[in-house]
N, C-alpha and C positions, 0 to 999 in steps of 0.2 A: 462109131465109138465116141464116148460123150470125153472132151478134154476137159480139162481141170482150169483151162486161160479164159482168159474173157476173148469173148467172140471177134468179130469184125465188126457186126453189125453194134454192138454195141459198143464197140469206140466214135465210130460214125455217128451214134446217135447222142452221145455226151458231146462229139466235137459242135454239133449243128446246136445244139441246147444250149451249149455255153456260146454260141459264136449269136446267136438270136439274142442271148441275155444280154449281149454287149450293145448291140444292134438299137436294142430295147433302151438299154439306161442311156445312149448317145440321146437317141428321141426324144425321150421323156425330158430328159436335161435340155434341148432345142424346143420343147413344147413347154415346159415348165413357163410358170406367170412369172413375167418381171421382176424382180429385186429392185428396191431403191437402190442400191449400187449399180446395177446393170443398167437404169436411166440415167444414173450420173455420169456413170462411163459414154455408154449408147450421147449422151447431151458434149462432152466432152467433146470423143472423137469428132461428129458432128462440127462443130464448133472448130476445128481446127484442121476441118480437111481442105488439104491443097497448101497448108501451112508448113507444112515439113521441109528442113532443109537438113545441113549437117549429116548428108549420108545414112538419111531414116529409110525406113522398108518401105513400099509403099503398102499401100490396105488390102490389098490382097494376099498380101502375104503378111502380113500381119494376122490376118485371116485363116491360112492356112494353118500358121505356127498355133493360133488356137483350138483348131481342131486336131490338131493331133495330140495336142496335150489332152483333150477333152475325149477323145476316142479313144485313148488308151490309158485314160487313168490317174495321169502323171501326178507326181508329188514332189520332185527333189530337181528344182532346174539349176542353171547355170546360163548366162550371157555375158557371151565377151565379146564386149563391144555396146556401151548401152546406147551411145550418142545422146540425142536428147530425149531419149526414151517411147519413138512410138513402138515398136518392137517388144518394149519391157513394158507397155501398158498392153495389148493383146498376152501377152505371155500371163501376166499378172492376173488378168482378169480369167482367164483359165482357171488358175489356180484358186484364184476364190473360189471356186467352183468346186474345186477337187480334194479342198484344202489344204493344199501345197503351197511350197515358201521358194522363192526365186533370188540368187546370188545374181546380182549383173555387176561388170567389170566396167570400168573407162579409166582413161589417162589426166584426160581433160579436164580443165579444173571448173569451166566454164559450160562446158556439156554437163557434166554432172549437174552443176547445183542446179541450169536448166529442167533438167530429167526429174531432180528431186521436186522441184516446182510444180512438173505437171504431175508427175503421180499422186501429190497429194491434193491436187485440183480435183482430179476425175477418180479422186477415192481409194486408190489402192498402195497408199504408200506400208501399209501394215502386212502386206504379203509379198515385201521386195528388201532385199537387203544389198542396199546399194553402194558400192565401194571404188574410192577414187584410189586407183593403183596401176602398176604396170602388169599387163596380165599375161608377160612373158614370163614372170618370176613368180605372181600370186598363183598362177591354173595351178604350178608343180606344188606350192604350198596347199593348195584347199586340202582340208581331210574327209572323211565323208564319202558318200555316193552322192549319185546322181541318177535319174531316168529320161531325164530331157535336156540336152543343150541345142544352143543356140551361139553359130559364130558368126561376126559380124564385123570384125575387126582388120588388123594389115593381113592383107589375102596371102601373103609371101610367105606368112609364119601357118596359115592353115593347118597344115602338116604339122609342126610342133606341136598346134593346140590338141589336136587330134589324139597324136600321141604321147600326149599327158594326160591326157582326160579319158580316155580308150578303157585303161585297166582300172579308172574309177567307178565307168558307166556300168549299169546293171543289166543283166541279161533281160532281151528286151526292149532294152531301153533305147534312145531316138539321140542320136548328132546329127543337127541339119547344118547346115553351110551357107551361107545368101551369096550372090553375085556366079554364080555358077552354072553354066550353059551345059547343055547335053551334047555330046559328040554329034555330027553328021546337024547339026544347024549351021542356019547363017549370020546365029548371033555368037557374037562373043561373049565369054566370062570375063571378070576383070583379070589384071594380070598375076599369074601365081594359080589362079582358079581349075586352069585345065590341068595342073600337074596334083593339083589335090585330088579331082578328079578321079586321073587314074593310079591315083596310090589307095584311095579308098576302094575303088571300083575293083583291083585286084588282092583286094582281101575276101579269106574265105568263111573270115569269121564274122562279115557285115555283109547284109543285104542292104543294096543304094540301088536309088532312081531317082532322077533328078525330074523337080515342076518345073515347067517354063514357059506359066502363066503368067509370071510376073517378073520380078528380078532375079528368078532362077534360084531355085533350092534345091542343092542337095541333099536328102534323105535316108541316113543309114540307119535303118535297125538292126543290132547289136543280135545276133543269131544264139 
C-alpha cells in the first residue's frame, strides 16, 4: 500500500547529499588559491611563532577553532578572553571566510591595544570588534545571537559565561572552552575546568567532547 510520507530511503538520500555538499564547500574553501589576506595572515602568524605569551592558545588550537568555524558556516562569534589576540586572529580569519563579524572581550588595558596591534598587522582588524571591558557584566549585556563562542578567560567563572551565553547561542551553534582536559587523563585542566566540565557534560541540550591535542578544548554543540 502506497503511503502519502516521504520514504526512508529518501531521507537518507537528502541527509548524504546535504552532508557531501558540506563536505564539498569545506574542500573547495581549503583548495581555493590564496587571497592577499590569507598571505598576509599565513606571513603574520609565521613571523610570530613561538612569540606568544599572556595566556595565548597555542596554533593548534588556533587551528582547530578555525576549522570549525569554517566547517560549519559560522557567522556571529563571541571571545571572552582575547589576551593579545592569537586566538582572535585564527578566529578572524575564519570569518573572513564566511563573512562573519567577531565580538572579543578583555579586561586588560595593555592586552587589548596589543591585540589591536597585531590584528591590524596581519589584516583582520575589520572583521573583529574589539572591546576593553569586564566580561563578567558585558556576556549578560551583549544582545544578539551567536553561532560560535570562544572562552578563554578566569576558568572559575566558565560556568557563568556559559550560562549567559547558552540562551543567546543558536541551535547548532559551537561553545568551546580552552584549558580543559578529558576525564580518565593524566593531564590536568586548569583549576575551575573539571567542574565546567561536568556541568556541561551533564546537560542534555549540548553535545560535548573535549580535543586533547593541544590545550584541550572543550566542544559543545548546542542540540
Amino acid at each position: 500500500m502506497k503511503g502519502n510520507g516521504i520514504s526512508i530511503g529518501t531521507i537518507l538520500c537528502s541527509f548524504f547529499l546535504m552532508l557531501f555538499f558540506q563536505v564539498s564547500d569545506v574542500q573547495s574553501q581549503e583548495k581555493a588559491p590564496k587571497t592577499e589576506l590569507d598571505k598576509k595572515v599565513e606571513a603574520f602568524l609565521e613571523g610570530h611563532k613561538g612569540k606568544w605569551r599572556d595566556m595565548n592558545v597555542p596554533s593548534s588550537d588556533g587551528k582547530l577553532l578555525y576549522d570549525i568555524i569554517l566547517k560549519n558556516g559560522y557567522t556571529k562569534g563571541l571571545e571572552i578572553g582575547t589576551s593579545t589576540g592569537h586566538s582572535t586572529i585564527w578566529i578572524a580569519w575564519a570569518f573572513s571566510k564566511t563573512g562573519g563579524k567577531l565580538i572579543t572581550i578583555d579586561i586588560d588595558e595593555t592586552r587589548h591595544k596589543q591585540a589591536l596591534a597585531n590584528l591590524k598587522e596581519a589584516g583582520l582588524l575589520d572583521y573583529v570588534d574589539a572591546r576593553l571591558a569586564d566580561a563578567h557584566e558585558l556576556v549578560k549585556e551583549l544582545s544578539g545571537t551567536f553561532d560560535f563562542v570562544f572562552s578563554d578567560a578566569d576558568k572559575g567563572w566558565y560556568i557563568n559565561y556559559f550560562k549567559d551565553v547558552a540562551p543567546k547561542l543558536e541551535r547548532g551553534g559551537c561553545f568551546t572552552a580552552h584549558n580543559v582536559r578529558p576525564k580518565g587523563t593524566d593531564q590536568r585542566g586548569m583549576r575551575g575546568t573539571k567542574e565546567y566540565l561536568e556541568y556541561v557534560m551533564g546537560l542534555d541540550t549540548f553535545t560535548t567532547t573535549v580535543d586533547n591535542s593541544g590545550g584541550g578544548l572543550a566542544i559543545s554543540y548546542k542540540n
